[in-house]
CHARMM internal coordinates of N, CA and C (Angstrom, degrees):
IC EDIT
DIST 1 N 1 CA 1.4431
DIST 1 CA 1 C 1.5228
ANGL 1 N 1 CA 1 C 108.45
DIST 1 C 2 N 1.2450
ANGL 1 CA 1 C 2 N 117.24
DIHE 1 N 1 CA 1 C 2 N 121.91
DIST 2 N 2 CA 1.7640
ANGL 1 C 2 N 2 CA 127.94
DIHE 1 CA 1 C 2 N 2 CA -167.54
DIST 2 CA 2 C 1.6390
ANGL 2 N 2 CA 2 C 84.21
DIHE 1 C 2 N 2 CA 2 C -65.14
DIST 2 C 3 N 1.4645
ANGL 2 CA 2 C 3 N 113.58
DIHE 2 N 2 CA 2 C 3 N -171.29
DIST 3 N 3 CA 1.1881
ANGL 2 C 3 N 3 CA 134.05
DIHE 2 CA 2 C 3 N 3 CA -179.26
DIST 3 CA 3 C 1.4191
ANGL 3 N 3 CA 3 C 103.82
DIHE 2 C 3 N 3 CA 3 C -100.00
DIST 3 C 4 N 1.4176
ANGL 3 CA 3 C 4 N 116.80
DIHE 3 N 3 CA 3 C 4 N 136.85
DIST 4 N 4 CA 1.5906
ANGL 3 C 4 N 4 CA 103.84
DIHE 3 CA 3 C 4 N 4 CA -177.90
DIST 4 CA 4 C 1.6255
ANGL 4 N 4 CA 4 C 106.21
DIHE 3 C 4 N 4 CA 4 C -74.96
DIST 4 C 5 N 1.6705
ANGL 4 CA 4 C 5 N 111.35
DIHE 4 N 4 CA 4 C 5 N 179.41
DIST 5 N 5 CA 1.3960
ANGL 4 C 5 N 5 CA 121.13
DIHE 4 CA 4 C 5 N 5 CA -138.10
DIST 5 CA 5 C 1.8337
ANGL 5 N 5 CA 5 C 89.09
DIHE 4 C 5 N 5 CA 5 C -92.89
DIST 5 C 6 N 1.3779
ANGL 5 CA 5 C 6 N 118.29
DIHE 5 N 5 CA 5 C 6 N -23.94
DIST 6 N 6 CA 1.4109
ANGL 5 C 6 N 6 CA 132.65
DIHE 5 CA 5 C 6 N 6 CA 158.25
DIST 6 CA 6 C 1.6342
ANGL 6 N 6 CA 6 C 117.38
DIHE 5 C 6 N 6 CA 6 C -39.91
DIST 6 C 7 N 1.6331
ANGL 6 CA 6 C 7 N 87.76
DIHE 6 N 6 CA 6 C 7 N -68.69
DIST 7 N 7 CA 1.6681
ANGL 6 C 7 N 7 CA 92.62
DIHE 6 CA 6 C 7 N 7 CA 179.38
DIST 7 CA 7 C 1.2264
ANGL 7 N 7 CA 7 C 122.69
DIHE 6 C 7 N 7 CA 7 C -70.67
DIST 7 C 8 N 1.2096
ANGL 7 CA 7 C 8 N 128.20
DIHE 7 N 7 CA 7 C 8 N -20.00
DIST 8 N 8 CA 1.3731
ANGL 7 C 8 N 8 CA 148.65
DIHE 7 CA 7 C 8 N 8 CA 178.58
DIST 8 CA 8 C 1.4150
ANGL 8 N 8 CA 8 C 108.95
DIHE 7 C 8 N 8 CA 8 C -64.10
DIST 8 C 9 N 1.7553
ANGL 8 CA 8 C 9 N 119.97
DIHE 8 N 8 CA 8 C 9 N -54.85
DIST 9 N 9 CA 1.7127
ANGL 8 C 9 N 9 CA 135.73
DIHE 8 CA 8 C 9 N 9 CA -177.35
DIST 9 CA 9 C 1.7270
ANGL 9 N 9 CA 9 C 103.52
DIHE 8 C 9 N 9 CA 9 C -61.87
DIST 9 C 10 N 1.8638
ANGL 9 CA 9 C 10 N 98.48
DIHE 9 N 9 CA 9 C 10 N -43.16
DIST 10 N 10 CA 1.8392
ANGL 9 C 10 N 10 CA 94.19
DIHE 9 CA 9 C 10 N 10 CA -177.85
DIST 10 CA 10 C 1.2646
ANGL 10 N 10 CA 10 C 103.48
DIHE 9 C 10 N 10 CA 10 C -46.41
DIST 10 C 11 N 1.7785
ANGL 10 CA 10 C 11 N 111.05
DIHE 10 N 10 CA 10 C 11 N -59.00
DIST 11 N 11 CA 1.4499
ANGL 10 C 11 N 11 CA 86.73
DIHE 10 CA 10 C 11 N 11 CA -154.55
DIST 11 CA 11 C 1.1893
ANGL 11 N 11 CA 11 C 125.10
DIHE 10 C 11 N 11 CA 11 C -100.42
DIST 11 C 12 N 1.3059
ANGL 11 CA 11 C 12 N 106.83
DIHE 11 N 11 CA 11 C 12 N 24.59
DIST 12 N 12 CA 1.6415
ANGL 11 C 12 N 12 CA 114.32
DIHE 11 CA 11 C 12 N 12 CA 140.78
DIST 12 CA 12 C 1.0189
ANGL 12 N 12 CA 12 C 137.60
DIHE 11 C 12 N 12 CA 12 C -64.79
DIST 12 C 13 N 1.0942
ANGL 12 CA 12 C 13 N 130.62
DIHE 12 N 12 CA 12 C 13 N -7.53
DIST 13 N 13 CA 1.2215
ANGL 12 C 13 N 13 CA 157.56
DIHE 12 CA 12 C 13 N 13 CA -127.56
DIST 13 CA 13 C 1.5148
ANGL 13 N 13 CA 13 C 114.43
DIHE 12 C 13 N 13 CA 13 C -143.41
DIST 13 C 14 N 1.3948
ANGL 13 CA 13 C 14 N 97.45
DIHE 13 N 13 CA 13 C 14 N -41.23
DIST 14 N 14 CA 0.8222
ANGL 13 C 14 N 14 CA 114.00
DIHE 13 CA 13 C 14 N 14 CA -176.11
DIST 14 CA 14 C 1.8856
ANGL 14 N 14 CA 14 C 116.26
DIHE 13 C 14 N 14 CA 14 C -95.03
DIST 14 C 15 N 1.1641
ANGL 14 CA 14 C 15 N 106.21
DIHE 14 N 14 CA 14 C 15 N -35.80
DIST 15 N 15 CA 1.6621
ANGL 14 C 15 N 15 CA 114.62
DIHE 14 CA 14 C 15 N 15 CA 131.84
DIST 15 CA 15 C 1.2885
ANGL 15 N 15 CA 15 C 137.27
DIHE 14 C 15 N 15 CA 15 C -11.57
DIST 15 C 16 N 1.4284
ANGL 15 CA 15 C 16 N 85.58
DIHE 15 N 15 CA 15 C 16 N -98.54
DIST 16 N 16 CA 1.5883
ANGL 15 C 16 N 16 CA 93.94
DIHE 15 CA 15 C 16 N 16 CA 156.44
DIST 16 CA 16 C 1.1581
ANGL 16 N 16 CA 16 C 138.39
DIHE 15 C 16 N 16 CA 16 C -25.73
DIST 16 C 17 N 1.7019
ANGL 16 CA 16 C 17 N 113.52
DIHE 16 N 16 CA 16 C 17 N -47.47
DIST 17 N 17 CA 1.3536
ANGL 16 C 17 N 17 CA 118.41
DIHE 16 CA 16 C 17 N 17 CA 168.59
DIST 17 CA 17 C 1.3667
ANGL 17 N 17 CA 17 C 131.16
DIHE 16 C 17 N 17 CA 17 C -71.56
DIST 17 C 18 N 1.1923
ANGL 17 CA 17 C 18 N 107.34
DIHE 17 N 17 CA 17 C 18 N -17.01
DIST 18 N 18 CA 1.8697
ANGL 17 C 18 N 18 CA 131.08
DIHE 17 CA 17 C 18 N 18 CA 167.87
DIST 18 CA 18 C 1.2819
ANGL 18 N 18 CA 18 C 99.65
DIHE 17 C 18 N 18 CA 18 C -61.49
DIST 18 C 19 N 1.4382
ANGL 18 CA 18 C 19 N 102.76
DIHE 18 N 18 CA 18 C 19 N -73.36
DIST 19 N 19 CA 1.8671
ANGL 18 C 19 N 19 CA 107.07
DIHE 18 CA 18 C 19 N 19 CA -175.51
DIST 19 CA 19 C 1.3287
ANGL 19 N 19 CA 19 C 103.49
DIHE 18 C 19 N 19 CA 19 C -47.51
DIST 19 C 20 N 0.5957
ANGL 19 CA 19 C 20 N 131.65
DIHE 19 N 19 CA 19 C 20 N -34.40
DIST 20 N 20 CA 1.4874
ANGL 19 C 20 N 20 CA 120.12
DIHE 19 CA 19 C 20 N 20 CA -172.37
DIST 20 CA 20 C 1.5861
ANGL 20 N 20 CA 20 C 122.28
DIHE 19 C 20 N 20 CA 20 C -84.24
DIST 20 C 21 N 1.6084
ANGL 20 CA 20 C 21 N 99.72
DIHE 20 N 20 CA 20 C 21 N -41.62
DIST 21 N 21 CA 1.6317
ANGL 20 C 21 N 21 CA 105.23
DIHE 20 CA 20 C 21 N 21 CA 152.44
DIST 21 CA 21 C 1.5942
ANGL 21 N 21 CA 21 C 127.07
DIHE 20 C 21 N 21 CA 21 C -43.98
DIST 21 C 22 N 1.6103
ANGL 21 CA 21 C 22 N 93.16
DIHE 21 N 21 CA 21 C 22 N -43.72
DIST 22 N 22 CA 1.3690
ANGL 21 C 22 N 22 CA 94.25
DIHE 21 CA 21 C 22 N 22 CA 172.74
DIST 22 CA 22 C 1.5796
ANGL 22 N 22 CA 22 C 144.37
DIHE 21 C 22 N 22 CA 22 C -71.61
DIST 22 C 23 N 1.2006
ANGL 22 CA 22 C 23 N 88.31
DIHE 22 N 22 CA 22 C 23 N -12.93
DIST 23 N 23 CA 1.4653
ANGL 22 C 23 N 23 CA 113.31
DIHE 22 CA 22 C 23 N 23 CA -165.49
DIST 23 CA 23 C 1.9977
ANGL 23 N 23 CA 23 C 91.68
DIHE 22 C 23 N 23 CA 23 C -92.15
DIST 23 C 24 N 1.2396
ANGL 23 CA 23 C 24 N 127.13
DIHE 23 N 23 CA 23 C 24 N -35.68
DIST 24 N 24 CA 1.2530
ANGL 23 C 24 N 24 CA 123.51
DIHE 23 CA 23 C 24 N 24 CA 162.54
DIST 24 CA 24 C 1.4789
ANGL 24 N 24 CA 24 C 104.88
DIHE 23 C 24 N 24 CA 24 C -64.98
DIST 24 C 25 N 1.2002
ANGL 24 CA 24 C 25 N 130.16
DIHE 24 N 24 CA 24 C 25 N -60.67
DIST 25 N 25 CA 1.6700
ANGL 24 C 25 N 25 CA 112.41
DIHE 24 CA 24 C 25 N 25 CA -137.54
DIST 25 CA 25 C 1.6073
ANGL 25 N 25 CA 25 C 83.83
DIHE 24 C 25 N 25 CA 25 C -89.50
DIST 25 C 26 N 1.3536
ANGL 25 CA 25 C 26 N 140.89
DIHE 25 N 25 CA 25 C 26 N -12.65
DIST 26 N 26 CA 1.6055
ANGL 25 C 26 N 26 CA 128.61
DIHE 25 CA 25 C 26 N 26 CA -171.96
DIST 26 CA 26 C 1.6305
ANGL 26 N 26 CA 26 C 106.96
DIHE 25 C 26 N 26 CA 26 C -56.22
DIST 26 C 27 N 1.8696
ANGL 26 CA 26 C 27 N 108.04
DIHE 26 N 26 CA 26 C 27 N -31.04
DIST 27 N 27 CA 1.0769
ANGL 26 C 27 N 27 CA 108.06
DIHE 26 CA 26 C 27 N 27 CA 160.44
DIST 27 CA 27 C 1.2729
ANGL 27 N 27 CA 27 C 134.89
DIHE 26 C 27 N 27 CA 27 C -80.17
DIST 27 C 28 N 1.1490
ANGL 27 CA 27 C 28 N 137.87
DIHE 27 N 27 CA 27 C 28 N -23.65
DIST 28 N 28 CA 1.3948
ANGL 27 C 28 N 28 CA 149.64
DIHE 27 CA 27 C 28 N 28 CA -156.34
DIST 28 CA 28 C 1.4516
ANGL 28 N 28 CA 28 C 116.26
DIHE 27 C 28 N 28 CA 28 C -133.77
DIST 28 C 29 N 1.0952
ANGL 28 CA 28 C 29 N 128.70
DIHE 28 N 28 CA 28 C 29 N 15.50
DIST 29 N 29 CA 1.4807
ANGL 28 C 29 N 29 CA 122.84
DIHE 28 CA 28 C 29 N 29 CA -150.99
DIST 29 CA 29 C 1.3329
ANGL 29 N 29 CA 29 C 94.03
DIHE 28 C 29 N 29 CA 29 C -159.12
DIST 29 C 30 N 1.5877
ANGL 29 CA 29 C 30 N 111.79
DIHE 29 N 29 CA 29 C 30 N 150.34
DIST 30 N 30 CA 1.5524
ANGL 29 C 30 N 30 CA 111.35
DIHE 29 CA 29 C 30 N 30 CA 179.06
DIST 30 CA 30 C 0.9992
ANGL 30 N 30 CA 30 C 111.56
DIHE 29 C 30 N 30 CA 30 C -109.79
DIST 30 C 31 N 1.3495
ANGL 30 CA 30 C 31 N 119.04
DIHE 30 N 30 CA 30 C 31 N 148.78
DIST 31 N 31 CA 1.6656
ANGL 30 C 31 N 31 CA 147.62
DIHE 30 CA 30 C 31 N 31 CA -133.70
DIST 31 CA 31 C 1.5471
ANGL 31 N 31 CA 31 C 95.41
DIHE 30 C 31 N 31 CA 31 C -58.39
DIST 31 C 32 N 1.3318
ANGL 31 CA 31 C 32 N 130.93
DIHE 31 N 31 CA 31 C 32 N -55.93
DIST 32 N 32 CA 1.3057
ANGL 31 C 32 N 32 CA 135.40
DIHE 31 CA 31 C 32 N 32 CA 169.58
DIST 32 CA 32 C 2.0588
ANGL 32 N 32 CA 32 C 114.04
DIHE 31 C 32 N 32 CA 32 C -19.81
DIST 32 C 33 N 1.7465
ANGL 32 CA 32 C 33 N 80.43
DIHE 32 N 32 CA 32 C 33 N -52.63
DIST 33 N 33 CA 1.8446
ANGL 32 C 33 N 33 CA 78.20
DIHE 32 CA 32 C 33 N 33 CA 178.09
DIST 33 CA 33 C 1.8365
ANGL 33 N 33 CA 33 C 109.37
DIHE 32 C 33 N 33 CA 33 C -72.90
DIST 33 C 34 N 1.1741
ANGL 33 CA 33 C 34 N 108.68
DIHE 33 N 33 CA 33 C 34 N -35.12
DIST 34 N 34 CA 1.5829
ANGL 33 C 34 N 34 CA 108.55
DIHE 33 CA 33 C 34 N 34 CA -173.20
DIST 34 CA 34 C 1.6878
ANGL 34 N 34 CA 34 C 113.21
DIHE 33 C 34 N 34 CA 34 C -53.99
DIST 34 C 35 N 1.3474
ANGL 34 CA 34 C 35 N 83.36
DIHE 34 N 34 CA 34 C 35 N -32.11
DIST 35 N 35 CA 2.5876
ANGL 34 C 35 N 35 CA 97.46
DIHE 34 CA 34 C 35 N 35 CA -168.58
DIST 35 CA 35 C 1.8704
ANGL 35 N 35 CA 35 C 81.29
DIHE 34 C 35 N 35 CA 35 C -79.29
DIST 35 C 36 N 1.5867
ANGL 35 CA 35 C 36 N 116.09
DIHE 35 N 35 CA 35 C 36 N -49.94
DIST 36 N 36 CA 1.4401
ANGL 35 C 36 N 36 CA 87.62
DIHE 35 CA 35 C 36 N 36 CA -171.50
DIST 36 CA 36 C 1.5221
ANGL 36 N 36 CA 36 C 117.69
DIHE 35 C 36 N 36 CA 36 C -77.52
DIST 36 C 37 N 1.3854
ANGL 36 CA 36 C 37 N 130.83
DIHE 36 N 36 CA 36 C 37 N -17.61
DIST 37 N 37 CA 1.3295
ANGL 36 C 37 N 37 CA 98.95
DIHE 36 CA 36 C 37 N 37 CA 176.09
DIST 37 CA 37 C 1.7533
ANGL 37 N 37 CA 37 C 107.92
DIHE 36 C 37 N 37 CA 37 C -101.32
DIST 37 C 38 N 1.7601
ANGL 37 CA 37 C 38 N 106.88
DIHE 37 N 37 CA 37 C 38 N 22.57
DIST 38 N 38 CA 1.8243
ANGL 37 C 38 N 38 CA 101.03
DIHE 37 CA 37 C 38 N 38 CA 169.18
DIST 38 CA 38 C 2.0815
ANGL 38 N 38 CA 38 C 95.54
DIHE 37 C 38 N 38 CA 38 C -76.58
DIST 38 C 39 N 1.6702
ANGL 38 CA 38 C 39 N 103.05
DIHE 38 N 38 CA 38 C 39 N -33.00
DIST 39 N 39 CA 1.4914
ANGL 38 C 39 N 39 CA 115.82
DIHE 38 CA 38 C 39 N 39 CA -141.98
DIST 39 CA 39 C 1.7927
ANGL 39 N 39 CA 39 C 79.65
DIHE 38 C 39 N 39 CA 39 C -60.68
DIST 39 C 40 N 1.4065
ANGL 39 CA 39 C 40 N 128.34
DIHE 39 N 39 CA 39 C 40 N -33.72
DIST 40 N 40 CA 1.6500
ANGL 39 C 40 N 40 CA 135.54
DIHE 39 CA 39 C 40 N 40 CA -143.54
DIST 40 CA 40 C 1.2847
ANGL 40 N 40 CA 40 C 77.92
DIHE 39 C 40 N 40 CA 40 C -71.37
DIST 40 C 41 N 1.3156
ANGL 40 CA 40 C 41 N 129.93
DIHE 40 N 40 CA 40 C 41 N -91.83
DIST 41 N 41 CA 1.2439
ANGL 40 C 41 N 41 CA 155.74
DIHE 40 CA 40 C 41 N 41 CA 151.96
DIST 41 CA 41 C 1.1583
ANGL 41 N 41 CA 41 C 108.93
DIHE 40 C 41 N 41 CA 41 C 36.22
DIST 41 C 42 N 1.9926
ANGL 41 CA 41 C 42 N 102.43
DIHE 41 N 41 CA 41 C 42 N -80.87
DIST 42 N 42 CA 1.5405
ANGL 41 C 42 N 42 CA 96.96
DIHE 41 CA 41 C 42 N 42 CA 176.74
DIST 42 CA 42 C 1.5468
ANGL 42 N 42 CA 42 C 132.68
DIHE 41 C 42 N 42 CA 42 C -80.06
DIST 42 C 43 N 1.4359
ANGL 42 CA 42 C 43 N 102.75
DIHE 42 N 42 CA 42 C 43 N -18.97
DIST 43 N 43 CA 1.8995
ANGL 42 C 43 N 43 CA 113.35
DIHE 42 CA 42 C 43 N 43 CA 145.03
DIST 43 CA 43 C 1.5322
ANGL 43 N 43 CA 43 C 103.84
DIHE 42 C 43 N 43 CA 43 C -24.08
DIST 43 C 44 N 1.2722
ANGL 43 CA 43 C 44 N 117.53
DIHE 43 N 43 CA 43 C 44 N -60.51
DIST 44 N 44 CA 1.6559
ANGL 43 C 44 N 44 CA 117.26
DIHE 43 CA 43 C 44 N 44 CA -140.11
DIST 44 CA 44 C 1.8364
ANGL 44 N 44 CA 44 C 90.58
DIHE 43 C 44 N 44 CA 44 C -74.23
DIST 44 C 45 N 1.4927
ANGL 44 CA 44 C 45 N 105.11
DIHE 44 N 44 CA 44 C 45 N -39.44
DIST 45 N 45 CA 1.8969
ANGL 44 C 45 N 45 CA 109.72
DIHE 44 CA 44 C 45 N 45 CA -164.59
DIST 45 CA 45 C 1.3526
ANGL 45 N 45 CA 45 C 103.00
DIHE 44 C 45 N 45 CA 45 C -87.46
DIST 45 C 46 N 1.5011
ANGL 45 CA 45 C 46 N 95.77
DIHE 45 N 45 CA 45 C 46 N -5.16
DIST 46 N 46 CA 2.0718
ANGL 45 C 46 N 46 CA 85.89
DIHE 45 CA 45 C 46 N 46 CA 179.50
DIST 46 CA 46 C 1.7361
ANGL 46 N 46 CA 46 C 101.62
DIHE 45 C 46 N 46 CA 46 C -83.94
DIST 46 C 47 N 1.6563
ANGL 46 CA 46 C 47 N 103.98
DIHE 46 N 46 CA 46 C 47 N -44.60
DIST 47 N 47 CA 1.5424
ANGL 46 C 47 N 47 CA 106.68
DIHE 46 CA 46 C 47 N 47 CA -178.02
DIST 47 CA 47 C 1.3771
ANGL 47 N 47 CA 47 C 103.69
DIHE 46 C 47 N 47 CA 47 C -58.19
DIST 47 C 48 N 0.9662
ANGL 47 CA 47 C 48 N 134.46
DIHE 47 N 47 CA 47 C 48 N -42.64
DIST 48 N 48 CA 2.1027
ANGL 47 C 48 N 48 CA 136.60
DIHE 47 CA 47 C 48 N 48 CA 165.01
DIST 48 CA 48 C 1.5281
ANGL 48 N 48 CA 48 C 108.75
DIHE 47 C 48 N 48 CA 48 C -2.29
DIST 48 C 49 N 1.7002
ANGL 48 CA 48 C 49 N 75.07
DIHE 48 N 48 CA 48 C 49 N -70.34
DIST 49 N 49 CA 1.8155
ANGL 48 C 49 N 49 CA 106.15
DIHE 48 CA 48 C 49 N 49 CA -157.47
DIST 49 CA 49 C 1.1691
ANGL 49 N 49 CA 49 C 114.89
DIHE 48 C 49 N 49 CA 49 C -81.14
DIST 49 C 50 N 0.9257
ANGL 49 CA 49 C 50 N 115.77
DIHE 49 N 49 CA 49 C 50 N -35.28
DIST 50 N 50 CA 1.9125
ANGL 49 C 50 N 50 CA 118.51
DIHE 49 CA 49 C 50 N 50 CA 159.21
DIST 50 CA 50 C 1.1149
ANGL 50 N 50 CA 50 C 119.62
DIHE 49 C 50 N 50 CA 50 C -45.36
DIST 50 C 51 N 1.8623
ANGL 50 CA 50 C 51 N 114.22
DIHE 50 N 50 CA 50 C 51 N -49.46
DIST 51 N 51 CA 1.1642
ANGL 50 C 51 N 51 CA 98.36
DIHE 50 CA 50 C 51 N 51 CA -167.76
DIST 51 CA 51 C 1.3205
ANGL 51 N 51 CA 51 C 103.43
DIHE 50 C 51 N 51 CA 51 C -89.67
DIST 51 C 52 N 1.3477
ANGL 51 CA 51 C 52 N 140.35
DIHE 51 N 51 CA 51 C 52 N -20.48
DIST 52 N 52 CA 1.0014
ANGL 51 C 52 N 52 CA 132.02
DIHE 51 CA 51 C 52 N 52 CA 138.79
DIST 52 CA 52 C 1.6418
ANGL 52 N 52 CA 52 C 139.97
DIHE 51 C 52 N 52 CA 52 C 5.15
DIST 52 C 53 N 1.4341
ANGL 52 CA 52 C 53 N 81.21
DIHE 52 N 52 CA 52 C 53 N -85.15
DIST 53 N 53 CA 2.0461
ANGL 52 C 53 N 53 CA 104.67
DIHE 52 CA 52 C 53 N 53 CA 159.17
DIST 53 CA 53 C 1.3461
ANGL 53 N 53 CA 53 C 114.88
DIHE 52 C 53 N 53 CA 53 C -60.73
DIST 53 C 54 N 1.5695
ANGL 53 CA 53 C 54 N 132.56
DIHE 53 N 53 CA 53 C 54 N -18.11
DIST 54 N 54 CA 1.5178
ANGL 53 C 54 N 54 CA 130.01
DIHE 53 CA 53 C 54 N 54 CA 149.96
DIST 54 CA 54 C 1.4288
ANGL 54 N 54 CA 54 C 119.84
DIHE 53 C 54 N 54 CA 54 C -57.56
DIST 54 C 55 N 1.5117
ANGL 54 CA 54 C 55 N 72.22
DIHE 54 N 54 CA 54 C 55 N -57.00
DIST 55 N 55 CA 2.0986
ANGL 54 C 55 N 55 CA 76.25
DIHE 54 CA 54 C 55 N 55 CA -179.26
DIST 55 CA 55 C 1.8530
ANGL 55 N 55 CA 55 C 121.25
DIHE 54 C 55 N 55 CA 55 C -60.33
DIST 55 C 56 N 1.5549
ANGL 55 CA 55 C 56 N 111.45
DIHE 55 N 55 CA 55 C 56 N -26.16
DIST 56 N 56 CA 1.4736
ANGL 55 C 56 N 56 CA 118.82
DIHE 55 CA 55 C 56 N 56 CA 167.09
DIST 56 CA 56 C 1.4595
ANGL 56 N 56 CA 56 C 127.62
DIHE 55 C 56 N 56 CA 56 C -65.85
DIST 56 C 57 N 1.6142
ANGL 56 CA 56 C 57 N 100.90
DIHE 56 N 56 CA 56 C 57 N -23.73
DIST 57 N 57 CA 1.5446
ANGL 56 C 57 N 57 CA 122.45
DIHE 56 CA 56 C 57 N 57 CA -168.25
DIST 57 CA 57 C 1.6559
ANGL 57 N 57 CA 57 C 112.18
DIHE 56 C 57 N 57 CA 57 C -92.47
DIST 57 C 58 N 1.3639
ANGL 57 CA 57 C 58 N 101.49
DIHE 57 N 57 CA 57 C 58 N -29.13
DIST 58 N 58 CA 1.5782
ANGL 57 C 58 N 58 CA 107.14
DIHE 57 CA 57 C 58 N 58 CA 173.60
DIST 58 CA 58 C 1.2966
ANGL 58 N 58 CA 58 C 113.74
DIHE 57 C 58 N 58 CA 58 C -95.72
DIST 58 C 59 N 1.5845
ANGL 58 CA 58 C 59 N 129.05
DIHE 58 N 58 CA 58 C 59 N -7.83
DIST 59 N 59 CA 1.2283
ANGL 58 C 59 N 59 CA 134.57
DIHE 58 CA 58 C 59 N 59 CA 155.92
DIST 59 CA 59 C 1.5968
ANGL 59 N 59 CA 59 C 127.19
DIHE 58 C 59 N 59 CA 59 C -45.13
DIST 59 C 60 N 2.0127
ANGL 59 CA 59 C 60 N 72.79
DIHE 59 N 59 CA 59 C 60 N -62.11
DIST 60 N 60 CA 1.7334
ANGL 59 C 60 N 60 CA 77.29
DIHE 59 CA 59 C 60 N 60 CA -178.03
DIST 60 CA 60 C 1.8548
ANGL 60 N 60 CA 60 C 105.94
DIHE 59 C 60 N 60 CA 60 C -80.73
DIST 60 C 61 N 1.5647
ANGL 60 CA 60 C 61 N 127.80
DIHE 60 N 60 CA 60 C 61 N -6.34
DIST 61 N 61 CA 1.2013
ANGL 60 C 61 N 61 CA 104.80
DIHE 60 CA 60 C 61 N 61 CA -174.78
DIST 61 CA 61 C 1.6720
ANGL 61 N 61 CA 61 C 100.14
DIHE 60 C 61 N 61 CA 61 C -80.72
DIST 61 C 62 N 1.4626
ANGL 61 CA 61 C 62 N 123.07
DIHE 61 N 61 CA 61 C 62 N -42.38
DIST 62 N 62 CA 1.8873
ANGL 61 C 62 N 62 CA 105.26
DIHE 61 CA 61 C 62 N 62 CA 154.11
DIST 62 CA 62 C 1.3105
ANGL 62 N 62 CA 62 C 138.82
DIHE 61 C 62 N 62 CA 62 C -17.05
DIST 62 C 63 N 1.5998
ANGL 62 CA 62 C 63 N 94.11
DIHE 62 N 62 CA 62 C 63 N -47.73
DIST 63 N 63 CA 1.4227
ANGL 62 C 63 N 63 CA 79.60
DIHE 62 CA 62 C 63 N 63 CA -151.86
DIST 63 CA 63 C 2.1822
ANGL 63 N 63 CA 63 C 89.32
DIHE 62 C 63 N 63 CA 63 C -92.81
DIST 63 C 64 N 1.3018
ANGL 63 CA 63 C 64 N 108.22
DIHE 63 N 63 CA 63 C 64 N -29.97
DIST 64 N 64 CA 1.3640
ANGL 63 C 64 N 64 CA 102.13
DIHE 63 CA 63 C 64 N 64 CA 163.58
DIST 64 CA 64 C 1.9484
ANGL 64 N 64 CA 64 C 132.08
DIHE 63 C 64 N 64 CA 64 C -41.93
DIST 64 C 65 N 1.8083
ANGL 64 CA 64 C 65 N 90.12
DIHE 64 N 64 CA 64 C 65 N -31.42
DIST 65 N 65 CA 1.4976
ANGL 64 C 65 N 65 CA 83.58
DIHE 64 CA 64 C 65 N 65 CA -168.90
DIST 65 CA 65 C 1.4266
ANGL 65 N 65 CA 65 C 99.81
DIHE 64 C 65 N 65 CA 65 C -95.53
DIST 65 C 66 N 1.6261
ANGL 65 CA 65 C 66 N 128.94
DIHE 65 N 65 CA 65 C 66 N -2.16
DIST 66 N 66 CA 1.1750
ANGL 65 C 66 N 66 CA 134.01
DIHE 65 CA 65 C 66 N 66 CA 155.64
DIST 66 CA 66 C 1.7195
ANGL 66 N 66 CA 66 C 110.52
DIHE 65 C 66 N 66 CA 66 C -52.28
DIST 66 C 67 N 1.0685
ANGL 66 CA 66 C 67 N 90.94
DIHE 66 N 66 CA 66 C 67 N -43.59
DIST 67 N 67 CA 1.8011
ANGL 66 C 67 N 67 CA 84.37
DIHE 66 CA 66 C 67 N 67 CA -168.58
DIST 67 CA 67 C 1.3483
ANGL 67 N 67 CA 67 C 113.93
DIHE 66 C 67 N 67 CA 67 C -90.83
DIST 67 C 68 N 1.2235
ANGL 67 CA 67 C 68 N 117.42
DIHE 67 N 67 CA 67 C 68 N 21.32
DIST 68 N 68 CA 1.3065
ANGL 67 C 68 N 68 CA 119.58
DIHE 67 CA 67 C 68 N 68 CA 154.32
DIST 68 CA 68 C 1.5139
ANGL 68 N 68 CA 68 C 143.18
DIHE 67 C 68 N 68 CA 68 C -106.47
END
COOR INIT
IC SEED 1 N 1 CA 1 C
IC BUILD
């Protein structure tokens, strides 16, 4: 089951608001804050792609147990 189109906009959104955090504190802020809000960031695109790779994995287990 993809992510609905809700949860999907948050964390775009929610993105967005990182990048943009980041883009302030890279100047002003010590490196500690920059790794933690890169670490949020790639949290948000790893959960993406996972569910992603769920949604590819139950495709093919359909369409496999179809063809049997």
């Amino acid at each position: 089951m993809a992510l609905s189109k809700q949860v999907e906009e948050s964390l775009d959104e929610a993105q967005s608001a990182l990048r943009n955090a980041l883009a302030y504190a890279a100047r002003n802020e010590r490196a500690v804050v920059n790794q933690g809000i890169a670490d949020l960031m790639c949290s948000i695109e790893k959960l993406k792609s996972v569910d992603q790779l769920f949604d590819t994995l139950d495709k093919w287990k359909d369409e496999s147990s179809k063809n049997q």
